[in-house]
C-alpha positions in Angstrom: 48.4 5.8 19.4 48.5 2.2 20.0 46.3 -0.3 17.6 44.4 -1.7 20.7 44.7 1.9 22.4 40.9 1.7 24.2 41.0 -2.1 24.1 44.0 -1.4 26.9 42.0 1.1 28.6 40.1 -1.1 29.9 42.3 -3.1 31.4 41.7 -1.0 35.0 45.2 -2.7 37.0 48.2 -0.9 35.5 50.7 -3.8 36.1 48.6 -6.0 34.2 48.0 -3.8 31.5 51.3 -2.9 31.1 52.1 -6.8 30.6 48.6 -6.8 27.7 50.3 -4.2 26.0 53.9 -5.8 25.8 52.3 -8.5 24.7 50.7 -7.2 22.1 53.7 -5.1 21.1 55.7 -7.5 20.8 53.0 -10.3 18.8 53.0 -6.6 16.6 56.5 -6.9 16.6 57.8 -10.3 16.0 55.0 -10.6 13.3 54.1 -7.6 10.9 52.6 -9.4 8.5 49.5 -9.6 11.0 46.7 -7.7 10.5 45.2 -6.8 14.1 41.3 -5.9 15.0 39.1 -5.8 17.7 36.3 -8.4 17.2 34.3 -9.2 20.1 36.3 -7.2 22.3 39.1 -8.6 21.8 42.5 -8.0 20.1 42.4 -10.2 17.1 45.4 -11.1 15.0 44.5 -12.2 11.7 46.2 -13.3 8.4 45.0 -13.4 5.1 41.9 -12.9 6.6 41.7 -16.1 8.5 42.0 -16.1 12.5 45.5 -16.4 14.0 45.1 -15.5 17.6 43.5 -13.7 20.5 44.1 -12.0 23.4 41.8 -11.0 26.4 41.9 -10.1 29.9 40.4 -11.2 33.4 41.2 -10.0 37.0 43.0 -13.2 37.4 44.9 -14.1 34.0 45.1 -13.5 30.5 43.9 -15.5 27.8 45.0 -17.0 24.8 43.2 -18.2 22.0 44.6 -19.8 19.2 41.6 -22.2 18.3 41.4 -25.5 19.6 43.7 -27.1 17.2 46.6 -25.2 18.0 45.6 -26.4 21.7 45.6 -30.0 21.1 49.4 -29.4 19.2 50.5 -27.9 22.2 48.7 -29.2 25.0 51.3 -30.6 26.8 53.7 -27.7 26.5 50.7 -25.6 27.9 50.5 -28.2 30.9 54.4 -28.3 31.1 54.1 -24.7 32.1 51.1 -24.9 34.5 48.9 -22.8 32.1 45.0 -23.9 32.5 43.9 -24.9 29.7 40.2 -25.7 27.9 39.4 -26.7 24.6 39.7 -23.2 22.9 42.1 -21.5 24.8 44.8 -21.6 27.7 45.0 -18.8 31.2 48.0 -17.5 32.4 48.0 -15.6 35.6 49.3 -12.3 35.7 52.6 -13.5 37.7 53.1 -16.4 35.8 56.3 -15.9 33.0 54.8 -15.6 29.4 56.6 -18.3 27.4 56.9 -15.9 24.2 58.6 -18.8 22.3 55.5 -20.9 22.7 53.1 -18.2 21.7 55.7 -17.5 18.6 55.1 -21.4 17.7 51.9 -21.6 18.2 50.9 -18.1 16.2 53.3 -19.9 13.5 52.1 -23.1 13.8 48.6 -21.4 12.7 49.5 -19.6 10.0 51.3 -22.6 8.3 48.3 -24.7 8.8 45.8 -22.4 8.1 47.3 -21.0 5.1 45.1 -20.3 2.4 41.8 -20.5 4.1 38.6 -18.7 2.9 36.9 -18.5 6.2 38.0 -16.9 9.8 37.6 -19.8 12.1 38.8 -23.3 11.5 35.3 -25.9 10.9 35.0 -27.7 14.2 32.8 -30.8 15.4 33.6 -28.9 19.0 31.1 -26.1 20.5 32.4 -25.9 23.8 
């Protein structure tokens, strides 16, 4: 059974959940070392017990969240491929191409800067 089995259960279109769980399959894949939860219903990926990334699903898009400093390092490869973007995480529609080679920098990106943290989430001045 898949880790985030009832998470993509819920995920009612079968195109889009068949891109969720490829997704997730291959962030599984490409990076073993990640432990993976479900934490406020959504697929976590954590290391060390600090926050990495998350995944989540709307009728429109998909959402990634990688914390809003991985979004300022990135934000203008996010723009580059048309991705919206807020402070905490970015949407990409369901026919837009997945860049997998951002996500792969941006999930490295956070474990390298977040290595040896004691706490889940980064400490933030932002709440929105």
């Amino acid at each position: 059974m898949h880790v985030f089995e009832e998470y993509l259960k819920s995920i009612k279109d079968d195109s889009n959940r068949t891109i969720m769980r490829n997704l997730l399959d291959w962030v599984i894949a490409t990076f073993p070392m990640l432990d993976t939860k479900i934490a406020w219903n959504q697929p976590h990926f954590v290391h060390e017990g600090t926050f990495i990334i998350a995944f989540t699903h709307a009728k429109a898009h998909l959402s990634v969240a990688p914390e809003y400093k991985a979004i300022d390092e990135f934000k203008k490869e996010i723009k580059d491929r048309k991705y919206l973007s807020t402070n905490f995480i970015f949407k990409i529609k369901w026919h837009q191409i997945i860049d997998l080679d951002l996500i792969k920098r941006i999930i490295e990106f956070n474990m390298k800067d977040k290595a040896g943290y004691k706490t889940y989430w980064r400490k933030s001045n932002l709440t929105t």
